[in-house]
DSSP file (Angstrom, degrees, kcal/mol; ACC not computed):
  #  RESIDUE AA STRUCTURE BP1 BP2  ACC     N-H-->O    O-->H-N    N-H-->O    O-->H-N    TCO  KAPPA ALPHA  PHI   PSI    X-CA   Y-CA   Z-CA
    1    1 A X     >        0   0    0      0, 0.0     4,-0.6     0, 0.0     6,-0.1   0.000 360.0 360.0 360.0 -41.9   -2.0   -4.0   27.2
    2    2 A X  H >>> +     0   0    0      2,-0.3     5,-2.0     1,-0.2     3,-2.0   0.907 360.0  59.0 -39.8 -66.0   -5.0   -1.5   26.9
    3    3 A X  H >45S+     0   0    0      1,-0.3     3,-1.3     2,-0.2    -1,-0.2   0.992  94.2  63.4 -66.5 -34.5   -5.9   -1.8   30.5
    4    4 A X  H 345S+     0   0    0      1,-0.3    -1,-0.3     2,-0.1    -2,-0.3   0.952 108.8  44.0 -37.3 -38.0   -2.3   -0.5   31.4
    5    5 A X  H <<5S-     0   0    0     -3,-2.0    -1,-0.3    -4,-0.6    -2,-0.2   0.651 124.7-102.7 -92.3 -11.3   -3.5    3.0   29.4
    6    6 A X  T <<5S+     0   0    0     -4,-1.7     2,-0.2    -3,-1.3    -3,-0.2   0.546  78.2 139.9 107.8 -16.0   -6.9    3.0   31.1
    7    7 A X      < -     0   0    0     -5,-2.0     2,-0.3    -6,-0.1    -1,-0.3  -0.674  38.8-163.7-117.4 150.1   -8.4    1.8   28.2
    8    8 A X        -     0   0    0     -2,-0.2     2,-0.5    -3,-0.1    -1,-0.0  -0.854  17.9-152.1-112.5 166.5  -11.4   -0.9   28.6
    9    9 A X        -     0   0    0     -2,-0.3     2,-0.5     2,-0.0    -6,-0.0  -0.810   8.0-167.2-120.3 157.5  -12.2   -2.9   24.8
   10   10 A X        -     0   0    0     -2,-0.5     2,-0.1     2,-0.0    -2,-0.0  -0.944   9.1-154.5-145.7 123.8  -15.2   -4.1   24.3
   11   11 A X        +     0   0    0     -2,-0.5     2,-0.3    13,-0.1    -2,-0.0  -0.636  51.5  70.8 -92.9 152.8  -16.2   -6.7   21.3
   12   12 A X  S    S-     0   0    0     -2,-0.1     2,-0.4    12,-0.1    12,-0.1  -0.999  85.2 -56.4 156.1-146.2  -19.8   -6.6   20.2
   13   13 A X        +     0   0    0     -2,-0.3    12,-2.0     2,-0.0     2,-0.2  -0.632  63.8 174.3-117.2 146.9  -22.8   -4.9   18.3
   14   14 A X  E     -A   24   0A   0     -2,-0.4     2,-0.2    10,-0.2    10,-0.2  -0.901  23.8-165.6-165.3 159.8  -23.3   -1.2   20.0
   15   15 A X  E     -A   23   0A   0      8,-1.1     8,-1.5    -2,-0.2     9,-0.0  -0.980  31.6-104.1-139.6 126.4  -25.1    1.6   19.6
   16   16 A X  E     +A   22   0A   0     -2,-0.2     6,-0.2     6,-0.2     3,-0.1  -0.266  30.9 178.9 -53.1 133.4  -24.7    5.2   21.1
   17   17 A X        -     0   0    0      4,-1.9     2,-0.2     0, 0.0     5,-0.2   0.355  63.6 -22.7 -93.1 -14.3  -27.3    5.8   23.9
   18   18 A X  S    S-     0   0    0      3,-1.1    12,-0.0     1,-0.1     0, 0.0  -0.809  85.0 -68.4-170.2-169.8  -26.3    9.2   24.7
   19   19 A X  S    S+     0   0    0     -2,-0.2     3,-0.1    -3,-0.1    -1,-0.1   0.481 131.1  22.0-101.6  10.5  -23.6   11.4   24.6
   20   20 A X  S    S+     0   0    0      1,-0.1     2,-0.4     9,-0.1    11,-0.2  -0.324 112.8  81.4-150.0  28.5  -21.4    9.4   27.3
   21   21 A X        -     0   0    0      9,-0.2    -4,-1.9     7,-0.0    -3,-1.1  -0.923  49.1-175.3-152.7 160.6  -22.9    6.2   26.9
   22   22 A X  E     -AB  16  29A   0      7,-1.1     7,-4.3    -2,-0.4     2,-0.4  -0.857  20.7-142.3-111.8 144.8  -22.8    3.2   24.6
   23   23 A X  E     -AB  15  28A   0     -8,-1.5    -8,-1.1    -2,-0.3     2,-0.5  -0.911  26.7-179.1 -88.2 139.1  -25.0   -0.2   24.5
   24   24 A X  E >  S-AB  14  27A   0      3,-1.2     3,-2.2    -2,-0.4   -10,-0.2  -0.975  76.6 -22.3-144.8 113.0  -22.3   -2.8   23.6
   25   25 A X  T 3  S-     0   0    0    -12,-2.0   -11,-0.1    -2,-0.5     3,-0.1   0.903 132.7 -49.7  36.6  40.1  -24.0   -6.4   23.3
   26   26 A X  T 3  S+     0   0    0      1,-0.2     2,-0.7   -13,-0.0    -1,-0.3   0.479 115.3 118.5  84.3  -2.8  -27.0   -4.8   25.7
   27   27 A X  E <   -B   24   0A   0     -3,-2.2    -3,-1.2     2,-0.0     2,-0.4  -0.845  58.4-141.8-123.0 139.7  -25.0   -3.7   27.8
   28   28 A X  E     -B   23   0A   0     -2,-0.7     2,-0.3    -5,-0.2    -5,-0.3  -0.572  16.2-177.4-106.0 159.9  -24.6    0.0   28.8
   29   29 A X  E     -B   22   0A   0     -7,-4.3    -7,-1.1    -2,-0.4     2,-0.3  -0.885  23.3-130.4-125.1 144.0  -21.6    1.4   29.4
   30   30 A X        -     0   0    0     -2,-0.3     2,-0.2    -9,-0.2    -9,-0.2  -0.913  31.6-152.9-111.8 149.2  -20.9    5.1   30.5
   31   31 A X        -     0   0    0     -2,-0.3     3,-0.1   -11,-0.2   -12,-0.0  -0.878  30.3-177.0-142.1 105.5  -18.1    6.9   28.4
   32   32 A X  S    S-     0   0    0      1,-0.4     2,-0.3    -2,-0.2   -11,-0.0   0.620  95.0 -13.8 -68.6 -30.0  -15.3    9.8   28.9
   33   33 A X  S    S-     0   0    0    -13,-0.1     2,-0.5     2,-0.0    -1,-0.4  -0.926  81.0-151.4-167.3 141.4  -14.1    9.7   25.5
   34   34 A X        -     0   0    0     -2,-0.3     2,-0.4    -3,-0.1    -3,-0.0  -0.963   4.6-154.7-125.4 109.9  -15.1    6.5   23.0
   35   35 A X        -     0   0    0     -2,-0.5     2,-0.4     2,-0.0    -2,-0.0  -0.869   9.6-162.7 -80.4 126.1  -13.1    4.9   20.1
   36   36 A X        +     0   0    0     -2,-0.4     2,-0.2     2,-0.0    -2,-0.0  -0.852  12.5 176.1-115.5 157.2  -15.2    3.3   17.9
   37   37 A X        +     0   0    0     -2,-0.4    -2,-0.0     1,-0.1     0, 0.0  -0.517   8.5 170.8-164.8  85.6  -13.3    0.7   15.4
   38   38 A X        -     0   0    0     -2,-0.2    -1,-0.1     0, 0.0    -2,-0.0   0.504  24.4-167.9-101.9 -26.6  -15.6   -1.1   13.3
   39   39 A X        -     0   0    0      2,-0.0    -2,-0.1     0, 0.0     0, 0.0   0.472  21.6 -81.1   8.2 161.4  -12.7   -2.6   11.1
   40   40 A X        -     0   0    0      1,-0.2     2,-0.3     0, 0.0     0, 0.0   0.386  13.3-138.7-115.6 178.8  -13.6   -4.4    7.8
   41   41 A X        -     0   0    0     18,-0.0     2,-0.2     0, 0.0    -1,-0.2  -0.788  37.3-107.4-112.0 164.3  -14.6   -7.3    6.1
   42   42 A X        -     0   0    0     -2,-0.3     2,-0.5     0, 0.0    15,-0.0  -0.567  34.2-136.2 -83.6 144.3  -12.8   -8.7    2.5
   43   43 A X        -     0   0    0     -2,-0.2     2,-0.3     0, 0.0     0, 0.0  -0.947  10.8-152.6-108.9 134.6  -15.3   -8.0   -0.4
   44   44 A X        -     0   0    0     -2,-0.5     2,-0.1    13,-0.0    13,-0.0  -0.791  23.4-122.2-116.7 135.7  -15.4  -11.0   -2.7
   45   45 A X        -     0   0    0     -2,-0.3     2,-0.6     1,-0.1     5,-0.0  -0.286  20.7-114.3 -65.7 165.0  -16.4   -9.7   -6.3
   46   46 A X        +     0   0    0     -2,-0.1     2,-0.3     4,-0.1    -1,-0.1  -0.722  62.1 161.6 -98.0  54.0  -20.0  -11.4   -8.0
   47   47 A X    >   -     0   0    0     -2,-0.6     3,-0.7     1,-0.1     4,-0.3  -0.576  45.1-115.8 -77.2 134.0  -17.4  -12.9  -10.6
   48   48 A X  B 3  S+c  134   0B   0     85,-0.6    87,-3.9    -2,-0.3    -1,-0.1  -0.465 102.9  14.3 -61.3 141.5  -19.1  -15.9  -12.4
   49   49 A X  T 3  S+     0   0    0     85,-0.2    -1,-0.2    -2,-0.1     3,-0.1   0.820  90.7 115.7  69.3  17.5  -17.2  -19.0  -11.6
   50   50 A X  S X  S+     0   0    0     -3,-0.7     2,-7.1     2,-0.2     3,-3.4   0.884  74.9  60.2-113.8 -95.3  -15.2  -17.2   -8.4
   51   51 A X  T 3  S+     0   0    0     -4,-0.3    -1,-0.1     1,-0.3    -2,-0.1   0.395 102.5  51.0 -30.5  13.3  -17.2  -19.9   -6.0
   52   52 A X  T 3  S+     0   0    0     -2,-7.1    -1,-0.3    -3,-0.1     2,-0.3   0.504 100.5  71.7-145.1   3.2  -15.7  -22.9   -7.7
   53   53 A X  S <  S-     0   0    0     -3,-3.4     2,-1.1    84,-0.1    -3,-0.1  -0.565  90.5-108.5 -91.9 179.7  -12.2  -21.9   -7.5
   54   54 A X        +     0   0    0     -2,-0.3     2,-0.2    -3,-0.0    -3,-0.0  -0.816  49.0 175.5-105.0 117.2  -10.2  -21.7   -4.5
   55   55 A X        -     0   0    0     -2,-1.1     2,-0.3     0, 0.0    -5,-0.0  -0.578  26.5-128.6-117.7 167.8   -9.6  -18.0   -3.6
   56   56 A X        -     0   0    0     -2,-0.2     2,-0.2     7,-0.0     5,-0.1  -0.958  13.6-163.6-163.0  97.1   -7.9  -15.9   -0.8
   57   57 A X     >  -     0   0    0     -2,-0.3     4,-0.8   -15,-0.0     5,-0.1  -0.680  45.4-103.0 -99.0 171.3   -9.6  -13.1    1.0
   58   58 A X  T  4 S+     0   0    0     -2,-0.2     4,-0.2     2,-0.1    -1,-0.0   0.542 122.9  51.1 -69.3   6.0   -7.3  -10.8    3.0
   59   59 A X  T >4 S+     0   0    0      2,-0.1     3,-0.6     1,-0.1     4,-0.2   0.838 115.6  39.9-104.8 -56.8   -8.6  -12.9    6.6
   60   60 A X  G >4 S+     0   0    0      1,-0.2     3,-0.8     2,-0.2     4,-0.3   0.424  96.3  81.5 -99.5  10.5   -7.9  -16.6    5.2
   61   61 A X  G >< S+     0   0    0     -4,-0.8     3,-1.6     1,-0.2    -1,-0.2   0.950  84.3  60.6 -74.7 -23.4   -4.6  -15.9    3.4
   62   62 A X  G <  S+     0   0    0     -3,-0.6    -1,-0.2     1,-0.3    -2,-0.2   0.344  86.1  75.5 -10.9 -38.9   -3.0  -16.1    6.2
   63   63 A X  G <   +     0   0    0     -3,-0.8    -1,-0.3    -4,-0.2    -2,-0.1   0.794  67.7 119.1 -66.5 -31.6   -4.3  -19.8    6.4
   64   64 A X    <   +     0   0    0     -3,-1.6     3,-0.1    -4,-0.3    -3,-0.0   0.029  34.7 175.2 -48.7 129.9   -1.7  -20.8    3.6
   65   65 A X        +     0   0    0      1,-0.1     2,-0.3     2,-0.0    -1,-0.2   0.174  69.8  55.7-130.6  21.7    1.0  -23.6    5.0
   66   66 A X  S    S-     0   0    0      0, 0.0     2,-0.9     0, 0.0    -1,-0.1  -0.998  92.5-104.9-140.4 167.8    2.6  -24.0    1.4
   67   67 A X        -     0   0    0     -2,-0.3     2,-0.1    -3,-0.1    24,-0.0  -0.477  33.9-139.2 -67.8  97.7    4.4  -21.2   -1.1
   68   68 A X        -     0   0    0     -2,-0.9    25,-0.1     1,-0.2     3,-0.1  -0.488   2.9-141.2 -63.6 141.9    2.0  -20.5   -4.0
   69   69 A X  S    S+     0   0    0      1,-0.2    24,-1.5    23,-0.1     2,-0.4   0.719  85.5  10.4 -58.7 -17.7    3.8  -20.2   -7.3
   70   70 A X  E     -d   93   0C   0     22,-0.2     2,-0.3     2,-0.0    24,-0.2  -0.980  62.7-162.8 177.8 133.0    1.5  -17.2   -8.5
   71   71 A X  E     -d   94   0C   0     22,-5.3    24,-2.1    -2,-0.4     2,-0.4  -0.989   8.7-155.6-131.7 119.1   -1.0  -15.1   -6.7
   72   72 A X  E     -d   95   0C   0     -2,-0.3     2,-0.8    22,-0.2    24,-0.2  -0.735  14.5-165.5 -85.1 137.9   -3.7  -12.9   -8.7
   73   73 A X  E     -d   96   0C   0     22,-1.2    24,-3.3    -2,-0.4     2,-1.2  -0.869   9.7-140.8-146.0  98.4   -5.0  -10.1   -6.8
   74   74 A X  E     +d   97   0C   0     -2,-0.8    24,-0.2    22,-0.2     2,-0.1  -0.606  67.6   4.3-102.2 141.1   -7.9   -8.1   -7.6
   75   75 A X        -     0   0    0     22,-2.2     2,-0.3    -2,-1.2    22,-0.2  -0.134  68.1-122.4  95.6 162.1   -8.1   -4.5   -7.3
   76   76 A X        +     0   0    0     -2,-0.1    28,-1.3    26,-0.1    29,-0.6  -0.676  63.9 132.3-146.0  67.9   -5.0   -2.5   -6.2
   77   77 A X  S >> S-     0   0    0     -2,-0.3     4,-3.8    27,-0.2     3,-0.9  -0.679  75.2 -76.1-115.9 173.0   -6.6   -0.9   -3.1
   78   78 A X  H 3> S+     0   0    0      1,-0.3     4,-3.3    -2,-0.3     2,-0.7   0.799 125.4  32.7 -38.4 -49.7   -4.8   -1.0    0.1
   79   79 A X  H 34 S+     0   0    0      2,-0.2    -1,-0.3     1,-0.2     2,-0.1  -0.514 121.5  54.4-101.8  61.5   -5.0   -4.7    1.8
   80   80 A X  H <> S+     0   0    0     -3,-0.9     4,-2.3    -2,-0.7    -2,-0.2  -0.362 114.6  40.0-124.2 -73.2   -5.0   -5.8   -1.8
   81   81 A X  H  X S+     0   0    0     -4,-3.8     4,-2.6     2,-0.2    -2,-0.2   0.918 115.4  48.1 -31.6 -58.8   -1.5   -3.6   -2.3
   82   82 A X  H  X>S+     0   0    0     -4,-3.3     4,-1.4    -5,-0.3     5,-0.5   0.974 114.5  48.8 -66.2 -71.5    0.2   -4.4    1.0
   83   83 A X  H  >5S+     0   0    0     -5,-0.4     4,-0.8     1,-0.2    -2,-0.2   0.794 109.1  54.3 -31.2 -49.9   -0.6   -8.3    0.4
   84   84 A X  H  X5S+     0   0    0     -4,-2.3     4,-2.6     1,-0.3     3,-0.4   0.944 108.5  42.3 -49.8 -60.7    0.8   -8.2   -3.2
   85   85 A X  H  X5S+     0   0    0     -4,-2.6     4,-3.4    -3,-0.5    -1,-0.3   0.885 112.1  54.4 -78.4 -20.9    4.2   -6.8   -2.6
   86   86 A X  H  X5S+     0   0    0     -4,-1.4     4,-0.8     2,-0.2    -1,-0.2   0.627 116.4  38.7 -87.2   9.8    5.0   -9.0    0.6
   87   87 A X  H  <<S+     0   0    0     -4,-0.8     3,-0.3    -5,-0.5    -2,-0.2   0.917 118.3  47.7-106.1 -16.9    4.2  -12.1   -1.2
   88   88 A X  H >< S+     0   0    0     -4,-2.6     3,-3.6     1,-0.2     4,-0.2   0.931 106.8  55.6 -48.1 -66.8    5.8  -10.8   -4.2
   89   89 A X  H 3< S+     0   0    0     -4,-3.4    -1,-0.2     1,-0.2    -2,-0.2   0.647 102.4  61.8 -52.2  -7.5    8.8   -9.8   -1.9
   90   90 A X  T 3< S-     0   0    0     -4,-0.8    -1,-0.2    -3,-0.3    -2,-0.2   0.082 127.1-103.1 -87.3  36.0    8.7  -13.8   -0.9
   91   91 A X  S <  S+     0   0    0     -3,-3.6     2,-0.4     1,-0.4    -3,-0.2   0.959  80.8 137.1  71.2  62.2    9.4  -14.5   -4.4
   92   92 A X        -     0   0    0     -4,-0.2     2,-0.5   -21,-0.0    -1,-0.4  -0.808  64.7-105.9-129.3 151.9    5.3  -15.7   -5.5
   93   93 A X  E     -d   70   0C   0    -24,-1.5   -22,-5.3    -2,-0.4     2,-0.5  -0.878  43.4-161.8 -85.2 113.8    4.3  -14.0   -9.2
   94   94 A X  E     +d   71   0C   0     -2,-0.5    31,-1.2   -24,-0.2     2,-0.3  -0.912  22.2 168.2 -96.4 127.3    2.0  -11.3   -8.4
   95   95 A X  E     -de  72 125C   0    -24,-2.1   -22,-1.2    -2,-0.5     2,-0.4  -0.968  10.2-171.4-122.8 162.7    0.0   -9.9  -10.6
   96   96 A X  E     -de  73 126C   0     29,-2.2    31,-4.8    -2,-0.3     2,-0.4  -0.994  11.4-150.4-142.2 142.3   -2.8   -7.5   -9.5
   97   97 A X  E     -de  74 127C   0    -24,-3.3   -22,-2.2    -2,-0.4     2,-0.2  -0.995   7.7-162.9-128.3 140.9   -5.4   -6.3  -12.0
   98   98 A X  E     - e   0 128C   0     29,-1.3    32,-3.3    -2,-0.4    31,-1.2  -0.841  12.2-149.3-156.0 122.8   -7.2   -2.7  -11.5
   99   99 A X  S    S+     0   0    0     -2,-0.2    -1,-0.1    30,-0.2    32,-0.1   0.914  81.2  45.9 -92.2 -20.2  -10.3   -1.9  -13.3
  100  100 A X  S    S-     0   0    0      2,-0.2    29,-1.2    29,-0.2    30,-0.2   0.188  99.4 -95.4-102.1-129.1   -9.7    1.5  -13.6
  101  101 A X  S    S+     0   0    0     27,-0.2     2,-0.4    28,-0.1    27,-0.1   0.395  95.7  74.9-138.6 -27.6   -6.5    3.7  -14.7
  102  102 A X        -     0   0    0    -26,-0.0     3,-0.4     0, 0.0    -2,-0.2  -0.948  66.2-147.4-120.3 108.3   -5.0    4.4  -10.8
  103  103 A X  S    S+     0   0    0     -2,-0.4   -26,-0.1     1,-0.2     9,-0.1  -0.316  97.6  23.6 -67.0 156.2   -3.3    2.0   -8.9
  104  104 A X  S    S+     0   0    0    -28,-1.3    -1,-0.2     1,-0.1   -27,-0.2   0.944  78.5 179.3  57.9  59.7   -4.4    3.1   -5.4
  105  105 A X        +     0   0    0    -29,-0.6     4,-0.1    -3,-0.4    -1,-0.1   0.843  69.2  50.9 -66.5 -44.8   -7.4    4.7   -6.7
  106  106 A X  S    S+     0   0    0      2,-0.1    -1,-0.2    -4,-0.1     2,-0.1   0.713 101.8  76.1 -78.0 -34.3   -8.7    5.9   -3.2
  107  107 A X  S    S-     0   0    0      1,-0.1     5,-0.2    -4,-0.1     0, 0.0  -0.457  98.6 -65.5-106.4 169.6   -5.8    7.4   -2.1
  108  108 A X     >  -     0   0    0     -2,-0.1     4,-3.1     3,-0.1    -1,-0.1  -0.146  42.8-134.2 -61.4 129.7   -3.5   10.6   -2.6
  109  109 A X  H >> S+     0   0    0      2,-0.3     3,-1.8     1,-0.2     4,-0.5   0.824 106.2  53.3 -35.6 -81.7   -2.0   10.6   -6.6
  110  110 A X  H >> S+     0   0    0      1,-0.3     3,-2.5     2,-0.3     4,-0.5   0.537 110.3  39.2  10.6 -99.8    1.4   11.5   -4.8
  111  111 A X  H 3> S+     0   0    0      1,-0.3     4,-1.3     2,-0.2    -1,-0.3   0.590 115.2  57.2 -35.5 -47.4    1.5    8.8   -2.6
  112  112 A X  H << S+     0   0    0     -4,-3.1    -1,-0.3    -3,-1.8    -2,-0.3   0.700 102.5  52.3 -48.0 -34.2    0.1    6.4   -5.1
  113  113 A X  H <X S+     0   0    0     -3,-2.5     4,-1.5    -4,-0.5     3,-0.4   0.594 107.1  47.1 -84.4 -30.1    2.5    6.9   -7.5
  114  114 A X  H  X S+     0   0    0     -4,-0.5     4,-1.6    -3,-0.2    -2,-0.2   0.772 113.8  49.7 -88.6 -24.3    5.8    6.3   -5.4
  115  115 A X  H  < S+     0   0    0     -4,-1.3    -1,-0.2     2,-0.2    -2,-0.2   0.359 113.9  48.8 -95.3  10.2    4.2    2.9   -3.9
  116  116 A X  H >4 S+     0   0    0     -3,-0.4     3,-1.5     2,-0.1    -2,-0.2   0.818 109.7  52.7 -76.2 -65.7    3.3    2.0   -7.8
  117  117 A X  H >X S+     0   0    0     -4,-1.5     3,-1.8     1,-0.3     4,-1.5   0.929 115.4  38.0 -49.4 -82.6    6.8    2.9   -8.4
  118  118 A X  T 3< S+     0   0    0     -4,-1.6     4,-0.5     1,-0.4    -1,-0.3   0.523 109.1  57.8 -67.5  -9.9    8.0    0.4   -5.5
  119  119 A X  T <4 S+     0   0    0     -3,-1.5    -1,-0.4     2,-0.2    -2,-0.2  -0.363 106.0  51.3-111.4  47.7    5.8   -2.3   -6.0
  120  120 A X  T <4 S+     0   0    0     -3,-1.8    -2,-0.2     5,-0.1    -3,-0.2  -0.029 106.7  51.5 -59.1 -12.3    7.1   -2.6   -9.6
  121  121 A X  S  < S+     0   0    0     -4,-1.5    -2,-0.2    -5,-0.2    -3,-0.2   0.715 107.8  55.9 -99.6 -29.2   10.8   -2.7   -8.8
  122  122 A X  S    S-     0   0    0     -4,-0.5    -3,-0.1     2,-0.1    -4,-0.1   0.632 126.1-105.4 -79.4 -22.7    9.7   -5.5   -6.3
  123  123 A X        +     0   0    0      1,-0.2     2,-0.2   -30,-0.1    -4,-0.1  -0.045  69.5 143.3 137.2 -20.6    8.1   -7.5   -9.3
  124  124 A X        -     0   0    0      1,-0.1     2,-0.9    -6,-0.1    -1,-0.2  -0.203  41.1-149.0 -42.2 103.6    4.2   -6.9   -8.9
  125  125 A X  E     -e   95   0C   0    -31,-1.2   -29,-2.2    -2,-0.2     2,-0.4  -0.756  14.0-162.3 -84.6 106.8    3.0   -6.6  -12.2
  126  126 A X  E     -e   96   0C   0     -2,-0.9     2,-0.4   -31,-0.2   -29,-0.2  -0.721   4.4-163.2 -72.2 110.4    0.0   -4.4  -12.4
  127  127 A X  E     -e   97   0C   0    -31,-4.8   -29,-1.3    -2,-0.4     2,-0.2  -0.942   9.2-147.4-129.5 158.5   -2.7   -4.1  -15.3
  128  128 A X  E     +e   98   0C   0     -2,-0.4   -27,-0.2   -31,-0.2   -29,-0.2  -0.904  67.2  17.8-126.4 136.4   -4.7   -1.7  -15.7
  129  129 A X  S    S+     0   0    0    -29,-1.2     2,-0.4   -31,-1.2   -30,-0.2   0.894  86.6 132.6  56.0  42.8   -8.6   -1.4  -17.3
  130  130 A X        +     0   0    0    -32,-3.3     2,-0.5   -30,-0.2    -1,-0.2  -0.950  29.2 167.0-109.2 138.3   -8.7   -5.0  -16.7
  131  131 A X        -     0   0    0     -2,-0.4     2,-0.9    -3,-0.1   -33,-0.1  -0.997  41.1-104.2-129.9 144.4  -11.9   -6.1  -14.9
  132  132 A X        -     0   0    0     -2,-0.5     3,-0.1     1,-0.1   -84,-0.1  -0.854  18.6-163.8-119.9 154.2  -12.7  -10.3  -14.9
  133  133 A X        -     0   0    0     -2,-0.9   -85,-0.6    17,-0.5     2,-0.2   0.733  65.4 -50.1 -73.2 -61.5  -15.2  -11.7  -17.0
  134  134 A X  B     -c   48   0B   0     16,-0.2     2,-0.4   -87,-0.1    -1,-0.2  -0.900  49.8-131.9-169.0 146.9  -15.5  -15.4  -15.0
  135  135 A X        +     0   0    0    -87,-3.9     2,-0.4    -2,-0.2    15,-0.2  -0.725  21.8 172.4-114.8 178.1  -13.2  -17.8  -13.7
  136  136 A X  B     -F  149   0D   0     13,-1.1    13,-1.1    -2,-0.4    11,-0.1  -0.888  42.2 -88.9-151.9 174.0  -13.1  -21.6  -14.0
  137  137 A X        -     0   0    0     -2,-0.4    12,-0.3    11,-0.1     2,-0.2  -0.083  31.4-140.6 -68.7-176.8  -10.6  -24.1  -13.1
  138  138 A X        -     0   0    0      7,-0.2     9,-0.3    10,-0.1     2,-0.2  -0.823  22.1-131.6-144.4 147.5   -7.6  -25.3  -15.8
  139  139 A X        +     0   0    0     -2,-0.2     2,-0.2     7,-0.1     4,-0.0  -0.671  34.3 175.6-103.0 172.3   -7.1  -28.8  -15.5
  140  140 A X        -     0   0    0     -2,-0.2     5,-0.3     1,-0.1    -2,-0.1  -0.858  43.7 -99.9-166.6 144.1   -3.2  -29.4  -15.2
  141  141 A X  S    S+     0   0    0     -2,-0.2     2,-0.7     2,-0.1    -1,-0.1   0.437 106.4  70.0 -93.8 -26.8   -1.3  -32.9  -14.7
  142  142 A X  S >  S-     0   0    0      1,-0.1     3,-2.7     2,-0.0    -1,-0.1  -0.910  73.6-152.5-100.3 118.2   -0.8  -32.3  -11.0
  143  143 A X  T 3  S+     0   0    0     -2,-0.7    -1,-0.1     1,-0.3    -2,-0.1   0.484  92.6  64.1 -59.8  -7.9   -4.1  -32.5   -9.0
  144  144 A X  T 3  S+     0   0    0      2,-0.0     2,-0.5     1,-0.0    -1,-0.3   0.384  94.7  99.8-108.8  10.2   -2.9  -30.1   -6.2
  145  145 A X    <   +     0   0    0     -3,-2.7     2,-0.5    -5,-0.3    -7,-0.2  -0.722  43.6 163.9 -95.4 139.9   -2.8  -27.6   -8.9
  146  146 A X        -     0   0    0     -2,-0.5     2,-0.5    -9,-0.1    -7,-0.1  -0.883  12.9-172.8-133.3 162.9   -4.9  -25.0  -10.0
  147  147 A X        -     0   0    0     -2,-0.5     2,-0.7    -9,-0.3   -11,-0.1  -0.999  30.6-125.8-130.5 133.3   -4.6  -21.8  -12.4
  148  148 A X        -     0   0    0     -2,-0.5     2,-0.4   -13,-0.1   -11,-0.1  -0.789  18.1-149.6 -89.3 127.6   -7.5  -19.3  -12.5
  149  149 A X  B      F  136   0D   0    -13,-1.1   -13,-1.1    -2,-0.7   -15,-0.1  -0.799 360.0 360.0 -92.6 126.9   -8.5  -18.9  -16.0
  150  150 A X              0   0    0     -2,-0.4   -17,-0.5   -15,-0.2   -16,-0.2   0.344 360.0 360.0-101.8 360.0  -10.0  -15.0  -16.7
């Protein structure tokens, strides 16, 4: 779809060369006008005990082929937010815990407050000044279950 507009994509490591060229994986490229779109990686907290449970980043939740009963979500930043309320809207128990005082910390109060607002009438249950300590397993009578314990 891109080359219909004109536009050509390029995957890679780069670096500006110039002021109309890029290196893109060693190769240089000359430029009229350049989008550069770096896009993110998930950041996995340095929780004790996090590596020995089974966790969710925002790339492998997506991986899921059965309904979890109950999804814990830390931080209440964007991709944390949007994840929460559609799995909440498919009827999972969300809760999302926030270490500081503002859901949506990063973003305008406003704006924060009415998508707080809407992701509590959808069921997400939010806490707030909660940070966690370590998690572990729970043992629990069915072996294809797990709870994280905080």
């Amino acid at each position: 779809m891109a080359k219909q507009f004109g536009i050509d994509v390029y995957l890679g490591n780069a670096e500006f060369t110039g002021k109309d060229t890029i290196r893109v994986n060693g190769k240089d490229l000359k430029f009229a006008k350049a989008c550069v779109a770096t896009g993110a990686r998930p950041f996995v907290p340095p929780i004790p005990g996090l590596d020995s449970v089974p966790y969710f980043t925002s790339e492998s939740i997506f991986n899921l082929t059965e309904k979890p009963e109950s999804l814990l979500i830390v931080g209440s930043g964007p991709i944390g937010s949007e994840l929460g309320q559609a799995f909440a809207r498919l009827g999972i128990n969300v809760t999302m815990i926030e270490k500081g005082n503002h859901f949506l910390p990063r973003e305008d109060p406003d704006a924060a407050s009415i998508l707080h607002e809407k992701m509590r009438e959808d069921g997400v249950n939010i806490l707030f000044g909660t940070t966690p300590t370590k998690f572990s397993l729970q043992k629990t009578t069915d072996a294809h279950k797990w709870s994280p314990k905080t």
